[in-house]
KEMARPA-958283 format. One line per field, with one value per residue (C-alpha): chain; x, y, z; residue number from 1; residue in one letter. Coordinates in pm, 1 decimal, padded with zeros to 6 digits. Example, Ala and Ser with C-alpha at 12.3 -4.5 7.8 and 13.67 -1.06 7.14 Angstrom:
2
c = [A,A]
east = [01230.0,01367.0]
north = [-00450.0,-00106.0]
up = [00780.0,00714.0]
k = [1,2]
r = [a,s]
// end
This chain:
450
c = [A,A,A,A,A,A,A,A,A,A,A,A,A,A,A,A,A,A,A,A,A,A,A,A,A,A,A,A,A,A,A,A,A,A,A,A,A,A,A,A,A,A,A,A,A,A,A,A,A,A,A,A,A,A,A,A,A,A,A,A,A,A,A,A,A,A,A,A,A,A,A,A,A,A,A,A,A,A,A,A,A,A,A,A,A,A,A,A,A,A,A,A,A,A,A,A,A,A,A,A,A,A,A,A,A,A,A,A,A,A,A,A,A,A,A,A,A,A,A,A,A,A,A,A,A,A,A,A,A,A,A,A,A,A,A,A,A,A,A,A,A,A,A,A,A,A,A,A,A,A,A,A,A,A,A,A,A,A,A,A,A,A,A,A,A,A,A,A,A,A,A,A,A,A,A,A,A,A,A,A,A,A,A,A,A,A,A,A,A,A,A,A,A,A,A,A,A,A,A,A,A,A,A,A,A,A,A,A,A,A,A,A,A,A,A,A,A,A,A,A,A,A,A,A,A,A,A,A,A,A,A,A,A,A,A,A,A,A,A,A,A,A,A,A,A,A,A,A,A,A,A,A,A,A,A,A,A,A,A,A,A,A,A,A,A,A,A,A,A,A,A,A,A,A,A,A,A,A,A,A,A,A,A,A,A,A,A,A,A,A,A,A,A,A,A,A,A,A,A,A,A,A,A,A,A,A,A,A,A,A,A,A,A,A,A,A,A,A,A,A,A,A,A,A,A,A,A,A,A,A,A,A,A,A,A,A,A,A,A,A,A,A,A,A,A,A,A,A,A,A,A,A,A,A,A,A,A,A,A,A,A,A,A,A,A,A,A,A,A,A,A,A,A,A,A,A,A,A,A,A,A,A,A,A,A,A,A,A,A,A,A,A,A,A,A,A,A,A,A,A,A,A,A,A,A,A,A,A,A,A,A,A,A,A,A,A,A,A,A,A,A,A,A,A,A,A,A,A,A,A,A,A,A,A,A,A,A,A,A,A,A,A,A,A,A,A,A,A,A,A]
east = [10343.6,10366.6,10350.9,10004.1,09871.6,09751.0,09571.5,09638.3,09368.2,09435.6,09417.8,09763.4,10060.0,10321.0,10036.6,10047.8,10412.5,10460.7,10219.5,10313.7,10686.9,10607.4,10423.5,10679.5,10935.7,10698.0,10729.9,10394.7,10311.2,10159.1,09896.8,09872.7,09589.6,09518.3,09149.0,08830.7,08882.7,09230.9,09098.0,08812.0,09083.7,09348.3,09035.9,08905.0,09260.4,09447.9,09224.3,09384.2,09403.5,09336.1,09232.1,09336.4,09076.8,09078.6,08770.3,08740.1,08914.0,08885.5,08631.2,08408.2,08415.1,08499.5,08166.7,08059.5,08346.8,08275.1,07885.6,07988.7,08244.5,08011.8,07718.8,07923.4,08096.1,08392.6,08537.7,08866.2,08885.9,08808.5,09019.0,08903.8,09187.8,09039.6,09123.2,08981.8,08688.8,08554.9,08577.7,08142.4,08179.9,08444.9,08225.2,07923.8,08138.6,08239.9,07865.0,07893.2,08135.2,08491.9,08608.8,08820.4,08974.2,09301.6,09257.2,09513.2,09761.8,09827.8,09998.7,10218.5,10246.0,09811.3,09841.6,10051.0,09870.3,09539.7,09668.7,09803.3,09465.1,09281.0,09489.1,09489.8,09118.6,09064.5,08958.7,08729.0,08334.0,08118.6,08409.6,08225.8,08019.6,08395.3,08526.3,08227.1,08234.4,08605.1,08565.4,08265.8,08436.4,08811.5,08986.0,09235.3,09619.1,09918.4,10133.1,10307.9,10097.5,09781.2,09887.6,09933.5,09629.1,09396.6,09608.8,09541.1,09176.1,09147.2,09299.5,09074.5,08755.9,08815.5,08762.3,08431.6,08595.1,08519.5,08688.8,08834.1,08893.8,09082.4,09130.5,09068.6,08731.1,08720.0,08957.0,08776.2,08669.6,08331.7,08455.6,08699.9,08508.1,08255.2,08581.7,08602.0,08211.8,08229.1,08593.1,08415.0,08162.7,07864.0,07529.1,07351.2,07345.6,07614.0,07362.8,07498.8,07375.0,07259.7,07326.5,07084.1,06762.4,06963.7,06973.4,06567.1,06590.9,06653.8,06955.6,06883.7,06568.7,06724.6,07075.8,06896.5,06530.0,06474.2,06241.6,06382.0,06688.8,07022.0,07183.4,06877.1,06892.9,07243.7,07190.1,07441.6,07604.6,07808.2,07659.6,07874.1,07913.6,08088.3,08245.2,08195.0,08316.3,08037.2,07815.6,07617.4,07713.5,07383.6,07444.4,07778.2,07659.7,07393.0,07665.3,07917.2,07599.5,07544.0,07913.4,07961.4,07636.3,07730.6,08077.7,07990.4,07860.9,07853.2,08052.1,08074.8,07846.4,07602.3,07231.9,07134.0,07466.2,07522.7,07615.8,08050.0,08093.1,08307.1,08326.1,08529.3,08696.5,08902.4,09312.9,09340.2,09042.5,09314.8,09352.3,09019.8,08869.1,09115.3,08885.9,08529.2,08477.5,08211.1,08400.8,08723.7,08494.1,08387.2,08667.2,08888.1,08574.0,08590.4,09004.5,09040.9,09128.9,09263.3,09347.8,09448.7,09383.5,09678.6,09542.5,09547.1,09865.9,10076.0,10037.8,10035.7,10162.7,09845.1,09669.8,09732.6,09549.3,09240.6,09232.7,09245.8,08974.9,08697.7,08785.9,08601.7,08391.2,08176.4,08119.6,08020.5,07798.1,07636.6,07663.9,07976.8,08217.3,08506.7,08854.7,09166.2,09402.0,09683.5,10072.3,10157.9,09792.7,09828.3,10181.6,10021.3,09729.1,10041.5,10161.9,09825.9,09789.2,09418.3,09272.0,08953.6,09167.1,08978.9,08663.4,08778.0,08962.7,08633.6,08449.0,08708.6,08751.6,08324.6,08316.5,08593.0,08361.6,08062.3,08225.8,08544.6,08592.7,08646.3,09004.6,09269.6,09195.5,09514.0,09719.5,09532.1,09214.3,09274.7,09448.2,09153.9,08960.4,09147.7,09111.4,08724.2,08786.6,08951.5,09019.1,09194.2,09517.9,09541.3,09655.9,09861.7,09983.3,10365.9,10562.2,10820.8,10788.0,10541.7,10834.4,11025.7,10767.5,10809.8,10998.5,11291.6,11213.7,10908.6,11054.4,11328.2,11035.4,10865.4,11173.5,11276.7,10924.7,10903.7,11283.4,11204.1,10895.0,11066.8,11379.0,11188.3,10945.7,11248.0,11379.4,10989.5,10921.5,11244.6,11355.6,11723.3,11789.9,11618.8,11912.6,12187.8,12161.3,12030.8,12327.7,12141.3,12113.7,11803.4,11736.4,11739.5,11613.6,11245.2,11223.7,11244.4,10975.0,10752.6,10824.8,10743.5,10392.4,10577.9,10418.6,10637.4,10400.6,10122.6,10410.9,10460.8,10094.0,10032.3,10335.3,10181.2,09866.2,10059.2]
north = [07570.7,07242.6,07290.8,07398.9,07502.4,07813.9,07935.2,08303.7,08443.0,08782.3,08911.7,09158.6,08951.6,09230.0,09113.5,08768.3,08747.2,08953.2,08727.1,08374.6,08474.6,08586.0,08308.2,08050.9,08251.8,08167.3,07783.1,07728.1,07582.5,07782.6,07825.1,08103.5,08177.2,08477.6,08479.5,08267.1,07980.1,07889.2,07964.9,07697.3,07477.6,07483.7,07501.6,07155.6,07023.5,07061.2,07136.5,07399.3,07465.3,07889.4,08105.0,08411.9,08567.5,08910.8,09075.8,09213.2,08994.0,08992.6,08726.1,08691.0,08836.6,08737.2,08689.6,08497.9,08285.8,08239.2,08198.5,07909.5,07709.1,07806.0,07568.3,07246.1,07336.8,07617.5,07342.5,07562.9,07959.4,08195.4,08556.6,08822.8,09075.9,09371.0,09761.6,10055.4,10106.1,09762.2,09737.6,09718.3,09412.2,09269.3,09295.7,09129.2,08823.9,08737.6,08789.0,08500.0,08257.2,08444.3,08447.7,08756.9,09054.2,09218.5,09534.6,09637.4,09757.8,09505.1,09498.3,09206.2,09174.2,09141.5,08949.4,08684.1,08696.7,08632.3,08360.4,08225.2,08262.4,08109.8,07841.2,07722.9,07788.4,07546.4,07199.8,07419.5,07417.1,07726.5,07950.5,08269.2,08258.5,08201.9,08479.6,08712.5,08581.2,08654.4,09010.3,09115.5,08987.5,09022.7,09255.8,09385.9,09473.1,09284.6,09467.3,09236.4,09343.2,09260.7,08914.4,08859.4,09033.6,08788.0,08449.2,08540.1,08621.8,08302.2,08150.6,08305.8,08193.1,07843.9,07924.6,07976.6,08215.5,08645.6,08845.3,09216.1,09449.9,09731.6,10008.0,10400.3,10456.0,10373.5,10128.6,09825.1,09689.9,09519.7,09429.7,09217.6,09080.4,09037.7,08826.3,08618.4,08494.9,08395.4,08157.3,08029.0,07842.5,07904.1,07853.2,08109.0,08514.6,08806.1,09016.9,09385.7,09576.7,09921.0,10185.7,10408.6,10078.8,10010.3,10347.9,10341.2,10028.3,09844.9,09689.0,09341.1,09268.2,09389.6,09162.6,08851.4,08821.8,08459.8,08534.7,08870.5,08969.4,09000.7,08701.3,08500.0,08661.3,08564.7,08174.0,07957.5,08267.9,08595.5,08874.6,09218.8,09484.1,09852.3,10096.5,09900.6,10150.9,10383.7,10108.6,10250.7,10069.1,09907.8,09746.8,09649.1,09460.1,09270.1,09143.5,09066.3,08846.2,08697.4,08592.0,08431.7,08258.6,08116.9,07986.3,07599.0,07648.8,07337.7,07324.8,07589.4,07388.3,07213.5,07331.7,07602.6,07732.9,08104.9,08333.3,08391.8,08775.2,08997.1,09341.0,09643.1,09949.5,10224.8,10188.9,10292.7,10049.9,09929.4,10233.9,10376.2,10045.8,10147.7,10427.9,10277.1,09909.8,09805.9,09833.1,09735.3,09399.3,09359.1,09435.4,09174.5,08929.9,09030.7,09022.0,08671.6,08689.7,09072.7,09186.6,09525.9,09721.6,09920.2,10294.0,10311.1,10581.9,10292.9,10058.8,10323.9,10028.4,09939.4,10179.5,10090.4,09698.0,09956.3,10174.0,09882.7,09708.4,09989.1,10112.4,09738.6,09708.0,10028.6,09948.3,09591.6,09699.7,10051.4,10069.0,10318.6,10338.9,10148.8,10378.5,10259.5,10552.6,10630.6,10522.5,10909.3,10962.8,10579.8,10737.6,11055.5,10880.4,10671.7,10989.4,11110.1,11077.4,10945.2,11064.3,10915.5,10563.1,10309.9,10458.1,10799.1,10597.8,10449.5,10742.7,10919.4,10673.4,10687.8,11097.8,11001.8,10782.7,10945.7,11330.6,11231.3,11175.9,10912.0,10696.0,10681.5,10883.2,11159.7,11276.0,11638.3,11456.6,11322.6,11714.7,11827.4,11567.7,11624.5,11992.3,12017.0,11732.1,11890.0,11706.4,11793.8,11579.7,11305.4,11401.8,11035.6,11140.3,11124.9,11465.0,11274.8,11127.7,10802.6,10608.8,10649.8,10422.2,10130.3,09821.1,09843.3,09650.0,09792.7,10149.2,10025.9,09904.8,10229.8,10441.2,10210.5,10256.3,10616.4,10616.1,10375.9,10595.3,10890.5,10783.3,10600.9,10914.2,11071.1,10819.9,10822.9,10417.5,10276.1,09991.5,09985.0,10357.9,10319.7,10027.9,10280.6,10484.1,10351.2,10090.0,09788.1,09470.2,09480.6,09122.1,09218.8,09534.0,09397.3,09143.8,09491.7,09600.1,09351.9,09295.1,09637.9,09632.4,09886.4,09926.1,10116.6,10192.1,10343.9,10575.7,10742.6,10722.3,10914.5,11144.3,11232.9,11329.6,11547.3]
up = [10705.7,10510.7,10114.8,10126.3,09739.4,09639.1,09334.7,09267.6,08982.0,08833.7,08519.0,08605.3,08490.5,08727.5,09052.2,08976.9,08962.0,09270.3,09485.7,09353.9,09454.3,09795.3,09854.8,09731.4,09953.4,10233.1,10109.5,09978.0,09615.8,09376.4,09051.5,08881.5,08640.6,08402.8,08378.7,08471.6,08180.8,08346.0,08677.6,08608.1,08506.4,08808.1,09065.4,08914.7,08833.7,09107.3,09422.7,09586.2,09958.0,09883.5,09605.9,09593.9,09356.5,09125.8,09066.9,08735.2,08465.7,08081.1,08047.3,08408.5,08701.8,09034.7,09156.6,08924.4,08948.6,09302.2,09255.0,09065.1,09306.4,09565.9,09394.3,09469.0,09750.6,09737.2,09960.7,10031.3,10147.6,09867.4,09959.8,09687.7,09633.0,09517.1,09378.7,09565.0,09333.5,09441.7,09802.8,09835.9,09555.0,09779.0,10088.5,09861.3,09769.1,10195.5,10205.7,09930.1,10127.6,10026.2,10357.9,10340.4,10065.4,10086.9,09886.8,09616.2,09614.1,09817.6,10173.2,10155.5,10524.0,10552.9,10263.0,10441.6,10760.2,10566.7,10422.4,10709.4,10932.5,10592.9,10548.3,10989.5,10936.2,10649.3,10813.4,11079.4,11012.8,11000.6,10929.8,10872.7,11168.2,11360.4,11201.6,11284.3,11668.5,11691.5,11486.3,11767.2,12138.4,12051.0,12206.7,11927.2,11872.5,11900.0,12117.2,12398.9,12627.9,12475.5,12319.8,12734.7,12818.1,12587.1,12717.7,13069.0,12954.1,12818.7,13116.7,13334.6,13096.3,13211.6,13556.1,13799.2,14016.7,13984.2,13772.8,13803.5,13482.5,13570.2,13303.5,13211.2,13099.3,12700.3,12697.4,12661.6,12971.0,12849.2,12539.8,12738.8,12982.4,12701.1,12542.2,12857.1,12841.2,12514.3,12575.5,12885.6,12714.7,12946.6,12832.0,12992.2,12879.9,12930.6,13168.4,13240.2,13535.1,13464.1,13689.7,13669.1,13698.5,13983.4,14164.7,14133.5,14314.4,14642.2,14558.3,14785.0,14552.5,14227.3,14328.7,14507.7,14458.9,14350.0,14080.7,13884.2,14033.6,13859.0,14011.0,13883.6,13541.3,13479.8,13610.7,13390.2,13226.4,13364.9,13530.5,13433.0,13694.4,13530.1,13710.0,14056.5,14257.9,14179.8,14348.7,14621.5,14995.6,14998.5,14637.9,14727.7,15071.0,14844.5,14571.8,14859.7,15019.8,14710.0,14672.6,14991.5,14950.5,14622.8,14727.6,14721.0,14325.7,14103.4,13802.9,13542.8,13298.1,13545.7,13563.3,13769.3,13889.8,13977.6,13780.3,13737.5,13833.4,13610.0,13745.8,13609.8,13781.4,13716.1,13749.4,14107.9,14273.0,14480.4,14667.0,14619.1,14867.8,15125.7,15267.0,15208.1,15462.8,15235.8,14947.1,15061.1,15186.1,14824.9,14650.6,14848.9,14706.6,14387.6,14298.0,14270.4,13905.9,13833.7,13508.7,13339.1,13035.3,12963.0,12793.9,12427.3,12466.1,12633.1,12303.3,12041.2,11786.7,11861.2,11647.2,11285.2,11440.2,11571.9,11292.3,11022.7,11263.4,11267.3,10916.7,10837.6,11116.1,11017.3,10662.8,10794.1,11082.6,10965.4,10589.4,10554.0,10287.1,10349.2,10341.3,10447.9,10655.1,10454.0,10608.2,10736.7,10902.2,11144.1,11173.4,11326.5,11467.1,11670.3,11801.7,11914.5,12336.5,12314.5,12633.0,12537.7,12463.1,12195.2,12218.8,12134.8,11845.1,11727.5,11749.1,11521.6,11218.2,11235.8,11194.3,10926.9,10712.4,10741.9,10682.3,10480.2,10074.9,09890.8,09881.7,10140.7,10480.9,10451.9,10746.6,10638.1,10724.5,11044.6,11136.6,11126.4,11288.0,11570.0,11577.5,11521.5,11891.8,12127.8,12462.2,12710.7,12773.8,12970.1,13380.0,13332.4,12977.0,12950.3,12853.5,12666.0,12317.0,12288.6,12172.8,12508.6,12724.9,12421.5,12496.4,12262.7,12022.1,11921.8,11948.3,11688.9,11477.1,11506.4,11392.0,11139.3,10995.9,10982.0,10890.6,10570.3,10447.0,10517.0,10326.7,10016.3,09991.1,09852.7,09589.3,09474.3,09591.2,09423.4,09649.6,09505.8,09538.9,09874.5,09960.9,09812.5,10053.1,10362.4,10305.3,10324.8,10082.2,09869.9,09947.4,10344.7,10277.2,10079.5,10399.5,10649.6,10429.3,10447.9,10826.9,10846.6,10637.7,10414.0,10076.1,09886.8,09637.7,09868.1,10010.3,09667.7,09605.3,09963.1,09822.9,09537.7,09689.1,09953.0]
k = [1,2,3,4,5,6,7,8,9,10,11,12,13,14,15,16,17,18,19,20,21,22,23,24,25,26,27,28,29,30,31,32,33,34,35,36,37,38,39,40,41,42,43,44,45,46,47,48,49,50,51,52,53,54,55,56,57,58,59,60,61,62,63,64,65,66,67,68,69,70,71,72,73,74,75,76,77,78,79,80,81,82,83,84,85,86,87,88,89,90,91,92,93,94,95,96,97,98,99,100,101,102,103,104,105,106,107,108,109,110,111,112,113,114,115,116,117,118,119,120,121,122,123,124,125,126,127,128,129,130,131,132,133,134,135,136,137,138,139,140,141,142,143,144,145,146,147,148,149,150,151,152,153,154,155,156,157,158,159,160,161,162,163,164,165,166,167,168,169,170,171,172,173,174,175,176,177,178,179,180,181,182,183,184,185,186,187,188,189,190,191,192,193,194,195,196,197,198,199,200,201,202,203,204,205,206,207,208,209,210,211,212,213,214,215,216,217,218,219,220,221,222,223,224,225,226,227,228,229,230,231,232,233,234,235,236,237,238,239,240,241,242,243,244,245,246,247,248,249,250,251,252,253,254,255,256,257,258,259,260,261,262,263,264,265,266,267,268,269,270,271,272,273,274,275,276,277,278,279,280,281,282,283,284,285,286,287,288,289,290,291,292,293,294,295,296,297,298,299,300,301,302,303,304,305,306,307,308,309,310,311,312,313,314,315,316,317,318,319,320,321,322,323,324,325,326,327,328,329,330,331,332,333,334,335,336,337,338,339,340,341,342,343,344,345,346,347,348,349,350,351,352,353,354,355,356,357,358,359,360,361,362,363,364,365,366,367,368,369,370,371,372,373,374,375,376,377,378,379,380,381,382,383,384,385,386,387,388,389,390,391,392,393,394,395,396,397,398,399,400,401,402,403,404,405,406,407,408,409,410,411,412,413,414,415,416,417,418,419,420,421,422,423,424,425,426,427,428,429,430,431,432,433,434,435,436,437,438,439,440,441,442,443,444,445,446,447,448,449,450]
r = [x,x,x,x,x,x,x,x,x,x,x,x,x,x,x,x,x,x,x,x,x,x,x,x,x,x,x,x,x,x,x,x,x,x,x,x,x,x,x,x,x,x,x,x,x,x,x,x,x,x,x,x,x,x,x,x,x,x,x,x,x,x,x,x,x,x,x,x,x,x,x,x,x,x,x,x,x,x,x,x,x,x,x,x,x,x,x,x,x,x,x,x,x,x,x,x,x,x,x,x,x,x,x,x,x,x,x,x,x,x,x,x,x,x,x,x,x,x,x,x,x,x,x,x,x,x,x,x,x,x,x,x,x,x,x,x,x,x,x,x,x,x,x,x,x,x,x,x,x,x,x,x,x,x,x,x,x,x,x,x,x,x,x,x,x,x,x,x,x,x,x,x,x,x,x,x,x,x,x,x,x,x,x,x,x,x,x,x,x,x,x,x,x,x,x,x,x,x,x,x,x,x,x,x,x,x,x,x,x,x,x,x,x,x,x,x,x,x,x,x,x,x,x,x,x,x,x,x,x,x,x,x,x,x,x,x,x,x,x,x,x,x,x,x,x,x,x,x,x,x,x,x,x,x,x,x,x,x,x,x,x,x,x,x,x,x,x,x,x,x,x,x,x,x,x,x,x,x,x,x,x,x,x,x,x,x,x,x,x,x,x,x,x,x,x,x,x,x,x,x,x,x,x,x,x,x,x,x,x,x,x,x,x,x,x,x,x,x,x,x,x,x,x,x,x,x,x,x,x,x,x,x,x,x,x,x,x,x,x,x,x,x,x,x,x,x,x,x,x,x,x,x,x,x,x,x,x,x,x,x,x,x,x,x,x,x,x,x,x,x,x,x,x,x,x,x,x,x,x,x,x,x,x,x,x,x,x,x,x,x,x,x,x,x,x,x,x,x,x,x,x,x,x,x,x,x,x,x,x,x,x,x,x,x,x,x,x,x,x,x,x,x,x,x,x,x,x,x,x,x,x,x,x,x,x,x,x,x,x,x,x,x,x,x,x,x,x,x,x,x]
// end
């Protein structure tokens, strides 16, 4: 990143040292100011690319500080950095145009990737309505094999031709193929066949009548089948019909085309159309593009991405209190085999903000979450440790990680007696940290409450 400026306002002078030096370290310029009359000041003066902006300072608040920029034009992104007594204010103010908060104390590692995504979103228009699009049809986590997943989503989104979602119940599957409407710019609506409407009906008419049927529906957009192999034959004939009839289709974005099929299946489809013709017919039809959605237990570095995800997408979407899970509950929440994958995951941070406390979600918590959910494990569920089926260099992140909080939980946070005796260099040692989205002061708060 070029020597893009940054204003960091807080009324803390230990926060605003500790952010302006990261962010220099990162190479990017930086203001500092200690309340709203210098923060007025710098804003005018020098026209930064970010503000970072603290709530609750001596002489206005944050809010009103943004009410004001926000009159003219804020003109740059506005990221609200907030304490855990303020997280509803926080949500108010990206109501208000902020277009993010990191909540203190902070994460340096979200810090940094908020400010990157702020600052490569900058020149875009509409950037809240972006940000909401991306936050509803993403599919989340940044394992390997999800970065691939989404590129050959997107890939795929370019293209006419069907696609084929493979994946354990709960894993996703719509959401993806959800994903892949939205990136392939049709015009026309994301219709979903029901199961059930469709067992009450003769599948020929409900498929291809010209009027009402499915195919019709979905004219110009993408017509989602689930779970296609619990199609009856009769509904699978009709699709396959409807395929081979559509074959010569114009162009994705001419008027009137048909429909782009994305159907989704469990793991096994493969071997599942080897003893049914019909759907071995339609399944040959229907694997043009195939893609698969590893389970949740296969990308358990996943987790912290899902839990972080929901924890904001609940307060957002039904009115819950926003609590972030605590470092030792995503570490046990890692470890977890999730038979019911990322809708059991979902499911679990909801029963957590509607039943839980107030502050950090403990590792005590989340124990008993689990226990009042029993679920029978997973037939494909690995008896060795989850760290075993990691590529290695995400299983020696996820040692290191519980290794560092294990081994700074007993020096009480301090980052040089941590270096002592793990034998590293402090200056190497704050860079694992950070690498690592360590916050060594949220370990000895999580200690304390333990």
């Amino acid at each position: 990143m070029s020597q893009a400026h940054i204003l960091v306002v807080d009324d803390e002078p230990d926060i605003r040292s500790l952010v302006s030096e990261i962010l220099e370290d990162e190479g990017y310029s930086v203001t500092v100011a200690e309340d709203g009359a210098a923060a007025r000041l710098a804003f005018t003066r020098d026209e930064p690319d970010l503000v970072l902006l603290d709530i609750w300072m001596p002489d206005i608040d944050g809010i009103s500080l943004l009410k004001e920029w926000s009159k003219g034009g804020l003109g740059c992104p506005v990221v609200i950095m907030t304490g855990h007594g303020s997280v509803e204010t926080a949500i108010e103010a990206t109501r208000l145009g902020a277009q993010d908060f990191v909540q203190k104390p902070i994460s340096l590692a979200r810090l940094l990737s908020i400010v990157s995504t702020s600052l490569e979103d900058r020149e875009a228009p509409a950037i809240q309505s972006k940000i909401a699009a991306k936050a509803i049809i993403e599919p989340v986590g940044n394992s390997a094999s999800m970065s691939e997943l989404r590129e050959k989503a997107a890939q795929a989104a370019q293209h006419s031709s069907p696609v084929l979602i493979t994946g354990e119940s709960g894993s996703g599957r719509e959401m993806l193929a959800r994903f892949i409407h939205h990136r392939s710019g049709r015009d026309g609506p994301f219709i979903a066949i029901d199961h059930c409407t469709l067992a009450a009906n003769d599948a020929a008419t409900y498929f291809n009548d010209e009027q009402s049927g499915m195919f019709t529906q979905a004219t110009g957009g993408s017509l989602y089948i689930p779970d296609v192999q619990d199609l009856p034959e009769s509904a699978m004939k009709a699709i396959y019909q409807a395929l081979e009839a559509n074959e010569q289709a114009s162009q994705d974005n001419d008027p009137g085309i048909p429909p782009r099929l994305i159907a989704t299946g469990d793991p096994d489809l493969g071997s599942l159309s080897e003893s049914n013709a019909e759907f071995e017919q339609l399944y040959f039809r229907l694997n043009v593009l195939p893609l698969h959605i590893p389970a949740l237990r296969d990308r358990a570095e996943d987790v912290p991405d899902l839990l972080t995800y929901f924890c904001e997408w609940f307060p957002d979407h039904e009115n819950l209190p926003y609590r972030p899970v605590s470092l030792p509950a995503q570490n046990r929440l890692r470890n977890h085999s999730w038979p019911g994958n990322v809708r059991e995951l979902k499911n679990l941070v909801q029963q957590l903000l509607i039943l839980g406390g107030e502050g950090e979600i403990s590792v005590t918590e989340v124990e008993e979450a689990l226990s009042r959910n029993p679920v029978k494990p997973s037939r494909m569920a690995p008896s060795h440790p989850e760290i075993f089926d990691l590529p290695l260099r995400e299983a020696r992140e996820a040692f290191e990680r519980d290794y560092l909080i294990y081994q700074l939980g007993k020096v009480d946070g301090s980052v040089g007696k941590l270096a002592e005796n793990v034998g590293m260099e402090r200056t190497h040692l704050y860079r694992k940290l950070r690498a690592l989205s360590i916050d060594p002061k949220a370990v000895v708060r999580q200690g304390e409450k333990t």
